[in-house]
N, C-alpha and C positions, 0 to 999 in steps of 0.2 A: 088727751090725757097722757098717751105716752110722750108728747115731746115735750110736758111739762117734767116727766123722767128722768127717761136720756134723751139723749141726740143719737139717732139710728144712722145707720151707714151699711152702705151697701154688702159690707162683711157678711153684716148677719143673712143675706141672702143667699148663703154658698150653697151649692149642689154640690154637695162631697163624689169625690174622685171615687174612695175606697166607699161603698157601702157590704158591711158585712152584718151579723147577727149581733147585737149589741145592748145593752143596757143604756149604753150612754147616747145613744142616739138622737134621743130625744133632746141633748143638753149641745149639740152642733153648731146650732145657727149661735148660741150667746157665747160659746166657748171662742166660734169666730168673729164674733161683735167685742168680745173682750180682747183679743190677742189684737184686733186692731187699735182699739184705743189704748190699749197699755205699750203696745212695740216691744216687746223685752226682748233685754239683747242677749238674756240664755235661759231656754225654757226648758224644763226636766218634768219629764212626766213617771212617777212610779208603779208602772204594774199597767202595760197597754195590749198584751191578751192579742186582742185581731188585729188591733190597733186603727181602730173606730174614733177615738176622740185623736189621737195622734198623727192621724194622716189629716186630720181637720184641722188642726193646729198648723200644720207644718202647710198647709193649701192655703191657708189664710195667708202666714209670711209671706208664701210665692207670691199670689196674689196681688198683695197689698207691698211688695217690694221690700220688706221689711230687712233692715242687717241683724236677724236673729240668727242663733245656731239651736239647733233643738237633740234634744236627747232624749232618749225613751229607755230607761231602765226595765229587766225585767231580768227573769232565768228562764222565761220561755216552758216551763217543765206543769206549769200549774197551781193550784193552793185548793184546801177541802172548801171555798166558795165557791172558787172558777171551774172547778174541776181541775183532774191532770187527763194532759196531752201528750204528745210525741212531739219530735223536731218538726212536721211538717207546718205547724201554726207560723212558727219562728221564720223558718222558707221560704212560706209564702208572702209573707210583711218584709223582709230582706228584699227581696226579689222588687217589691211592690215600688220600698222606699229607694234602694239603687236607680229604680226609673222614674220614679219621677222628683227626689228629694236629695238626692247626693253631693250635692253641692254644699249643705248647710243641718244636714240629717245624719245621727248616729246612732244606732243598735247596741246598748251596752249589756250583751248578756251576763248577767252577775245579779247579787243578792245588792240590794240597796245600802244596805249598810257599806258593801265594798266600793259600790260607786262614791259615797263622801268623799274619796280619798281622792278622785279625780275633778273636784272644784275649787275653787279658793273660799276661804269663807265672804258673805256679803258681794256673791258675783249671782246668785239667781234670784232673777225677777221674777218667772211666770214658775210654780211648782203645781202639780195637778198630783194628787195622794190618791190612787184608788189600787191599793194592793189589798194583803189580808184584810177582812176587815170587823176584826176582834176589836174589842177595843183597846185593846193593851197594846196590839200591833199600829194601830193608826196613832195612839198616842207616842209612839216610841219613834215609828217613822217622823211624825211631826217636830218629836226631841232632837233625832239625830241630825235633821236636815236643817232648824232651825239656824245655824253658825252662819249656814251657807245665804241664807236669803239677804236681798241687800233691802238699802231700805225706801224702796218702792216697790218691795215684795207683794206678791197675791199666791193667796195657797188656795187652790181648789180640792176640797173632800165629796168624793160621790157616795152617792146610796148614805146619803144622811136621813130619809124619810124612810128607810128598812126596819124591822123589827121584830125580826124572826132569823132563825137560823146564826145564833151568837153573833148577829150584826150589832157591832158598838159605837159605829161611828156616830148615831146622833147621840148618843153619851157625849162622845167628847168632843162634838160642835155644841153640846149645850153646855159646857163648861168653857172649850176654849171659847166665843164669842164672850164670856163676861169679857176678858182681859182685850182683846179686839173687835174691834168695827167688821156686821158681815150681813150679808145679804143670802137667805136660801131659796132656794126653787122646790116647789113639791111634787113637779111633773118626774119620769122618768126615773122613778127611787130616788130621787132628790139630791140637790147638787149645791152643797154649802160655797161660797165666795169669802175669803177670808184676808181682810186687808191688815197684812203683820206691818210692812213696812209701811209711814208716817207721809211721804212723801208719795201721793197719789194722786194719775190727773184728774181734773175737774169734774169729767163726763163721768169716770167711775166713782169719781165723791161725791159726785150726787147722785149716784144709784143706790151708795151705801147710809149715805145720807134722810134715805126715806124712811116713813114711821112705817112697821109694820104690817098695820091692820090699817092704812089710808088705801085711799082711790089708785094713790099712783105705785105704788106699789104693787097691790091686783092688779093695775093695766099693765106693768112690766112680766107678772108672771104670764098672764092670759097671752100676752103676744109673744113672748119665747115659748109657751107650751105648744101653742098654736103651728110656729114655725118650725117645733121640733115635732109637732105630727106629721107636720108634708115629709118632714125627712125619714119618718119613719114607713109613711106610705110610697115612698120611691123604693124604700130599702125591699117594702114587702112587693111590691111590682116588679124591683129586679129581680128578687129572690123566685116570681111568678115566672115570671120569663125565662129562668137559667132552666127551675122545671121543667116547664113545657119543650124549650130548645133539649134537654136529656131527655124526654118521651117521644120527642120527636127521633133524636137519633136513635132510642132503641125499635122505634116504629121501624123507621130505616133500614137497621139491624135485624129487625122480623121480616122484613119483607123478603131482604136480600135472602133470608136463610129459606125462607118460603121457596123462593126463586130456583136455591141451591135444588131445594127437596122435588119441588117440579123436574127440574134437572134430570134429577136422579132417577126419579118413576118415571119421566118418560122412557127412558133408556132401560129401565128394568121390565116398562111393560113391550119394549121392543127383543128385549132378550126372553120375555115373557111368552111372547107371539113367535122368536125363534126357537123357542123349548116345547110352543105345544104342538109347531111342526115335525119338529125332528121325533116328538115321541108319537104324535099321526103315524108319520112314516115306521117308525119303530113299531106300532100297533099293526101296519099293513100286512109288513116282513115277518113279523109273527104268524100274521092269520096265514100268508104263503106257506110260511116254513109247516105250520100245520098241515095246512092241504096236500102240499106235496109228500110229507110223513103218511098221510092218510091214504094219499095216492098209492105211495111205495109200500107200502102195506100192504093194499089190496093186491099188489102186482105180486109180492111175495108168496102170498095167500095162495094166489092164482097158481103162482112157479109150485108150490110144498104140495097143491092139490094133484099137480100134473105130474111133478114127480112120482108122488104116492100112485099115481092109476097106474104108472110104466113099470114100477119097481113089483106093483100086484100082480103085473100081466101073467098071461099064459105062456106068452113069446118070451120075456123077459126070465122066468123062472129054468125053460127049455136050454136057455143058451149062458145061465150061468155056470158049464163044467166051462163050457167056450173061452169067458173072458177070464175065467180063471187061469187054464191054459197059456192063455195070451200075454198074460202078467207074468206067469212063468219063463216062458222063452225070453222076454224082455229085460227078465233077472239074468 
C-alpha cells in the first residue's frame, strides 16, 4: 500500500545526529524523506529552538550530497510558546552545526521579518514555518515570506493538529489549503505539507495527490508516525543514558567525597588516640603532683609539729635571754 503512495528512500531512515527534547521529532524521518525528493537548493527554516528538525534537514543534504545551503532563522531568546531562554540554547546549536554543517549551514540570529531582506524573491524552495504560533503570527510569517518562495516551493507549518494554548496554526492551514495542494500528518502535533509552488516532482505530487480519507493515505501516515516513534524512542534512551552516565558521575563524586571523609576521620581518630594519651599522661601528672602536695604536707605538718615541741621546751624557754644576747653582739 505504501509503495502505491510514495516511493520510499533510504532518507526516510535517518538516525538523526542531534537528538534533543522536541516536538518535532516525531515529523524526522518524512522531513528527511522530503528534503531528499525535493533537493532544494535553499532551504530556510523559521524558529528552530534546539534545532531538532534543522539539524535533520541539514543530515539529510550531507547525506544525500545534495548542492543545498540551509538557513535557520531564529533570535534564539524564545516566544510565550516555546518559552524564553538564555544564549546557551543558541551555543550549543552554533557549536553543534560549526562541526558538523559549516560548509552549507547558517545561524541567522534575527527576527524573521529581518531575514526577508537577505534572499531574493522566488529563490526558496524548502521553507519550514514553526515560530509563534498565533495565528496572526503564522499567517503573517506565511505573508511575508511568500515573495521569497520559488515556484517549486513547499512550505511546512507544525503543530497544525494543537488546539490549546492560542495555537492558530490549524486555522490557517484550514484556510490556506483551500487556495493550495497539501497533505497533513496528525502524529507529533501535526505537521502540515504545503505545495505553494506548481512545479513539483512526481514522488511528492503524488503524495499530495492522494484522497484524504483512502487507504493510502493512512498507510503514508501510519509509516511516518511509526518511523517518527523509533526516533522518538532513541531520543528517550539517549536522554536515559546521558541520566544515568550524570548519576553515575555524581555516584563517583559521592564516593570520592566519602573517601575524602574516611580520610579525614582516620587521621582525626589518630590525633584522637594522640589526645586521649597526652591527657592519660596529663591525668598521671596530676594524680603525682597530688601525692607529692599531699606528701609535702605531711612533712610540713610533721616540721610545724616539731617546731611547736622545741619552741614549748623547757631548755628552749631557759636559754631564751642567751640568743637574745647573741643577736645583740652580732648587731
Amino acid at each position: 500500500m505504501i509503495l502505491d503512495a510514495i516511493q520510499p528512500n533510504l532518507a526516510m531512515f535517518i538516525r538523526p545526529l542531534r537528538l534533543v527534547s522536541s516536538g518535532w521529532s516525531g515529523h524526522v524521518p518524512f522531513g528527511a524523506w522530503l528534503t531528499a525528493v525535493q533537493q532544494p537548493r535553499i532551504l530556510v527554516e523559521l524558529g528552530s529552538h534546539f534545532g531538532m528538525s534543522y539539524a535533520a534537514f541539514c543530515q539529510t543534504v550531507q547525506n544525500e550530497g545534495l548542492n543545498t545551503k540551509c538557513f535557520a532563522v531564529d533570535t534564539w531568546q524564545g516566544d510565550e510558546h516555546a518559552g524564553f531562554y538564555g544564549d546557551s540554547v543558541y551555543n550549543d546549536l552554533a557549536a553543534f552545526n560549526d562541526k558538523h554543517f559549516a560548509s552549507f549551514s547558517r545561524l541567522m540570529r534575527m527576527t524573521f521579518d529581518e531575514a526577508t531582506t537577505y534572499f531574493e524573491d522566488g529563490s526558496v524552495d524548502l521553507l519550514h514555518i514553526d515560530g509563534l504560533h498565533t495565528y496572526e503570527a503564522v499567517k503573517h510569517d506565511f505573508e511575508s515570506w511568500l515573495p521569497k518562495l520559488s515556484d517549486r516551493a513547499i512550505v511546512l507549518f507544525h503543530d497544525t493538529n494543537v488546539r490549546e494554548r492560542d495555537f492558530g496554526v490549524w486555522q490557517y492551514w484550514a484556510e490556506i489549503t483551500k487556495k493550495y495542494p497539501g497533505f497533513e500528518f496528525d502524529h507529533s502535533a501535526g505537521l502540515g505539507v504545503l505545495a505553494v509552488g506548481p512545479n513539483q516532482p512526481a514522488e511528492l505530487r503524488k503524495l499530495l495527490d492522494l484522497p484524504k480519507d483512502q487507504a493510502g493515505a493512512k498507510a503514508v501516515k501510519e509509516v511516518f508516525s511509526s518511523l517518527g516513534e523509533s526516533t522518538l524512542r532513541r531520543w528517550e534512551l539517549e536522554s536515559t543514558r546521558q541520566e544515568l552516565a550524570s548519576k553515575a558521575s555524581d555516584v563517583e563524586r559521592v564516593l570520592a567525597q566519602l573517601a575524602n571523609v574516611d580520610k579525614e576521620l582516620s587521621t582525626l581518630q589518630k590525633d584522637h588516640l594522640r589526645a586521649a594519651g597526652l591527657l592519660e599522661q596529663y591525668d598521671r601528672t596530676i594524680k603525682e603532683t597530688h601525692a607529692l602536695n599531699e606528701a609535702l604536707s605531711g612533712e610540713l605538718a610533721r616540721s610545724e609539729a616539731a617546731r611547736g615541741g622545741v619552741e614549748n621546751s623547757l631548755s628552749w624557754r631557759i636559754t631564751k635571754p642567751l640568743r637574745a644576747a647573741r643577736r645583740m653582739f652580732k648587731g
